[in-house]
N, C-alpha and C positions, 0 to 999 in steps of 0.2 A: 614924745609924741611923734605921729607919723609924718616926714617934712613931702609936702604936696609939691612942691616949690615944682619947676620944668628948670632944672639943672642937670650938668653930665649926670650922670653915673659915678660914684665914687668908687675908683678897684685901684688897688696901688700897688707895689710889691718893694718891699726894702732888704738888707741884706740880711741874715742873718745875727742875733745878739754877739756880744762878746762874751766868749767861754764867763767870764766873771760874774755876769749877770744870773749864770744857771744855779740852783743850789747844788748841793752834795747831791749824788746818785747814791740810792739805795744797792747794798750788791745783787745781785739774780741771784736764784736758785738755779741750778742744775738742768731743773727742770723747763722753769719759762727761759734760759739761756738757747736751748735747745732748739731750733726751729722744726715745728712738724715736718714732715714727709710734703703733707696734702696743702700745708700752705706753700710751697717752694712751687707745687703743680699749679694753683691756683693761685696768682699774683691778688694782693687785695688793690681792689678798685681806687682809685684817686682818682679829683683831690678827697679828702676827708671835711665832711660840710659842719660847722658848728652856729648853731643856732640859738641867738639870743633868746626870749620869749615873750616878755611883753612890749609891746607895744609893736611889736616885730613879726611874730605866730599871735599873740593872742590878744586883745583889746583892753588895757590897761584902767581898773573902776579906779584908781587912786586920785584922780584930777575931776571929774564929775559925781560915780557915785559914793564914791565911800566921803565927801565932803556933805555930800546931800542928806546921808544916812547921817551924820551930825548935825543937820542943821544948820552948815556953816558954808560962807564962801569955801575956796581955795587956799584965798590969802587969809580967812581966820584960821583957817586949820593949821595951815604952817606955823604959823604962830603959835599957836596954843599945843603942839604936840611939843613933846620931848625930842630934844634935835638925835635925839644917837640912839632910842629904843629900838625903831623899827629894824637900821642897818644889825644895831644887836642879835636881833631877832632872826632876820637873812643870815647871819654868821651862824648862827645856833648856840650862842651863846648865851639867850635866854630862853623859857618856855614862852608860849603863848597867854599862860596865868603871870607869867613875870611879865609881859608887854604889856599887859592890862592894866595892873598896877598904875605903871610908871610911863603910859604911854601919851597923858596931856600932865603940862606941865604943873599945875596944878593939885593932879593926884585923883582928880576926879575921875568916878567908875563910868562903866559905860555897859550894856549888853554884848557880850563879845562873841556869842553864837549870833546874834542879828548881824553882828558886822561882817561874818563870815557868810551868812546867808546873804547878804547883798551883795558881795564880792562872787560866791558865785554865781545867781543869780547876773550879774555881769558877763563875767568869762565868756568869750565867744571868738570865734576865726577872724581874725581882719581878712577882707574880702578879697580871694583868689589864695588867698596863702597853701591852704588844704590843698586845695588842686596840685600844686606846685611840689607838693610834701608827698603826696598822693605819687606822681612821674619821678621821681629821683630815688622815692623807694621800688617802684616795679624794673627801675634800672640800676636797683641794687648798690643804690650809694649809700655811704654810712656816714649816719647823720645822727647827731649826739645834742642835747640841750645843753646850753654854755650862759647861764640865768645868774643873777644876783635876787636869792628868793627865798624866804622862809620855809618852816615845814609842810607850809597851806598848798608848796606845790602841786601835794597829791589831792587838794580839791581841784583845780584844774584839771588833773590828769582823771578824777573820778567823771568830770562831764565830758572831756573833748578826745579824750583816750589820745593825747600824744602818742604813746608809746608805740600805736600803730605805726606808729614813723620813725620815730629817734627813741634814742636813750636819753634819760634824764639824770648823763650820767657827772655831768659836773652843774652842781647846784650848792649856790652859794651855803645854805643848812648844813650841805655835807662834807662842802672840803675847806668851810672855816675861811676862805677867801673873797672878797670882791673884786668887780669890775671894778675901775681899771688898773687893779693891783699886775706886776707883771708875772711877780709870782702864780698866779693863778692861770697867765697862760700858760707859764710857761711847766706847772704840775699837769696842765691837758697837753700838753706837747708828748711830755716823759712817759704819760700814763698810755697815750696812744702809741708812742714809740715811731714817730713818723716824723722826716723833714716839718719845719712847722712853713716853708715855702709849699708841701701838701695839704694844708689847711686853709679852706676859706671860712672866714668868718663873718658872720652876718649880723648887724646889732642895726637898730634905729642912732643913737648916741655916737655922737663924733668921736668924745674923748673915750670910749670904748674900743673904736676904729683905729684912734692912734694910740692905744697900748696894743694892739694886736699886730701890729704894722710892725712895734719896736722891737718884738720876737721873733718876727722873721716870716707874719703869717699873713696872709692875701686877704685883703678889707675889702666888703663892700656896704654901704651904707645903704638902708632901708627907708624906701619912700613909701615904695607902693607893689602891690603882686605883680602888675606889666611888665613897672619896669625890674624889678628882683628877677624876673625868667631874662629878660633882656640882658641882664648883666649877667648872670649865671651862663647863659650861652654865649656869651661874648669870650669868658675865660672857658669856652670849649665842654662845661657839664652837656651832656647829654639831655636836654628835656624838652623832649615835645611837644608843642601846646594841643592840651584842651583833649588829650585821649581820656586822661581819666576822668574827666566829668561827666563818661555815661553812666560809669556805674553810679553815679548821685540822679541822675537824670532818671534812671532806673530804680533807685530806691525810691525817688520822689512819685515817682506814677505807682508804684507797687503799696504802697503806703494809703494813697489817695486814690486812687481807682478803685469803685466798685463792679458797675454795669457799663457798659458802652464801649467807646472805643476812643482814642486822643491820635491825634498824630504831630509829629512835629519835623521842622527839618533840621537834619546838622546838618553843617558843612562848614568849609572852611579847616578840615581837622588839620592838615598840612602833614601828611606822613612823609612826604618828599621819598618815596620809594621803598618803605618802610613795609615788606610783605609781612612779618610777623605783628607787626604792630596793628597793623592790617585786620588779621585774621585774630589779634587779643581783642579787638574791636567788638569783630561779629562774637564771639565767646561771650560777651559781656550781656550781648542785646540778648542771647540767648538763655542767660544765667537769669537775668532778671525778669526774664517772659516777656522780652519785648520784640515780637516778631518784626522784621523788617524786609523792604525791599529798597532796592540798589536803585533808583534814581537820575544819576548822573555823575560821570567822573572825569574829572578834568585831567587829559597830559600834558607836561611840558619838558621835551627832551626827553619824553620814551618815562618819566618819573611821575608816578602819582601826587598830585600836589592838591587837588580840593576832592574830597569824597562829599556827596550828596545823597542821603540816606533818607527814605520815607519810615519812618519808626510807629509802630501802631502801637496800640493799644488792648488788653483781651478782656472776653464777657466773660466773668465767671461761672 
């Protein structure tokens, strides 16, 4: 669950493992030994962002609804499931017709497309996270889902389209590992091929934060969207608050608007001198047909810090 708690920020950094901890290396090919031309021009961006998923990106049914969809507390369910099917299942070591089976202890059937329909019917953004996932992709940071998660991943990904943001490229189904195995960082280390002191990693779960730490990779634990930008910026990512929430702001009235006209104020964007960002701004109000005019703008030391925008609304 998501800790609400008003405690530090957790970000830590520990030394790298001991050579013995790594498994064997695969040999390269010829080919991937090779470094392109165009990568050597173009350094790749750090650090490299790794993103737990639920409870973290996405709103976890397993504690409210998929209890509810049985009929049962929290604590019957625990009880009455099979303690090892599910982790089975996140491994890919079983199908979803084998979870069924064998998933109350019991043996008792259940409808297994309703449970899935109520699972996605769930699925949803913890609040501000998209935002967040939204700025680190238009600043071009590479961001990967780093999940303990069945095959069902690709029903989240069918409603909330992650991929607009990250790869979902280490997912417990497919590399046969979990959290907090360290093997499993340390296969997302080998397969990126980067310092794992390049790597931040982001989980809600303490003991996922300290297997990450024991590899050599930069922890921070997940409370809330605020403070996740707070911390992120603290270790120097790059993310600006609150540009990309025109274009949602923009979808929202383009969706909803028939006749008339709406207006609203932004402000507060904080470009802190930021002309390009600036000018991706009005690009946006434009994209989405939301005409605007300029209002009010605050400087401080010659640097744009509050932009005040009157944003209308069009008649069709």
């Amino acid at each position: 669950m998501v800790s609400l708690l008003p405690r530090a920020p957790y970000v830590a950094y520990l030394p790298k493992p001991a050579p013995s901890l790594r498994p064997p290396q695969p040999a390269m090919s010829s080919s991937s030994a090779a470094a392109p031309a165009e990568a050597a021009a173009q350094p790749r961006k750090l650090p490299v962002l790794l993103f737990d998923v639920m409870d973290t990106l996405v709103r976890d049914p397993f504690y409210h609804h998929i209890p509810a969809f049985f009929k049962m507390s929290f604590k019957e369910l625990l009880e009455s499931k099979q303690p090892t099917s599910w982790s089975e299942f996140e491994k890919g070591l079983i199908d979803e017709n084998e979870l069924a089976k064998k998933f109350f202890n019991d043996g008792r059937s259940f409808d297994l497309e309703g449970l899935k329909e109520c699972m996605v019917r769930a699925y949803e953004y913890i609040d501000g996270v998209e935002d967040i996932l939204c700025c680190l992709k238009k600043n071009n940071y590479e961001m990967h889902a780093f999940a303990n998660y069945p095959i069902w991943y690709k029903l989240i990904e069918d409603k909330l389209k992650l991929s607009k943001y990250l790869s979902w490229t280490f997912c417990s189904c497919r590399t046969g590992k979990r959290k907090p195995s360290p093997e499993f960082y340390l296969q997302a280390i080998d397969h990126l091929n980067v310092d794992p002191a390049s790597c931040i990693f982001i989980d809600d779960r303490m003991v996922n934060i300290e297997a990450a730490l024991s590899v050599g990779m930069v922890g921070l634990q997940f409370r809330n969207a605020e403070a996740l930008r707070k911390d992120l910026c603290a270790l120097g990512v790059e993310l600006p608050p609150h540009v990309c929430e025109v274009a949602r702001l923009g979808g929202k009235y383009q969706n909803n608007i028939k006749k008339g006209s709406i207006h609203c104020l932004c402000w507060g964007l904080g470009f802190f001198g930021n002309t390009a960002m600036l000018v991706s701004l009005m690009d946006q109000l434009l994209a989405y047909k939301l005409p605007y005019k300029l209002i009010g703008m605050n400087f401080i030391y010659g640097k744009l810090q509050v932009l005040r925008a009157l944003v209308g609304g069009w008649v069709d």
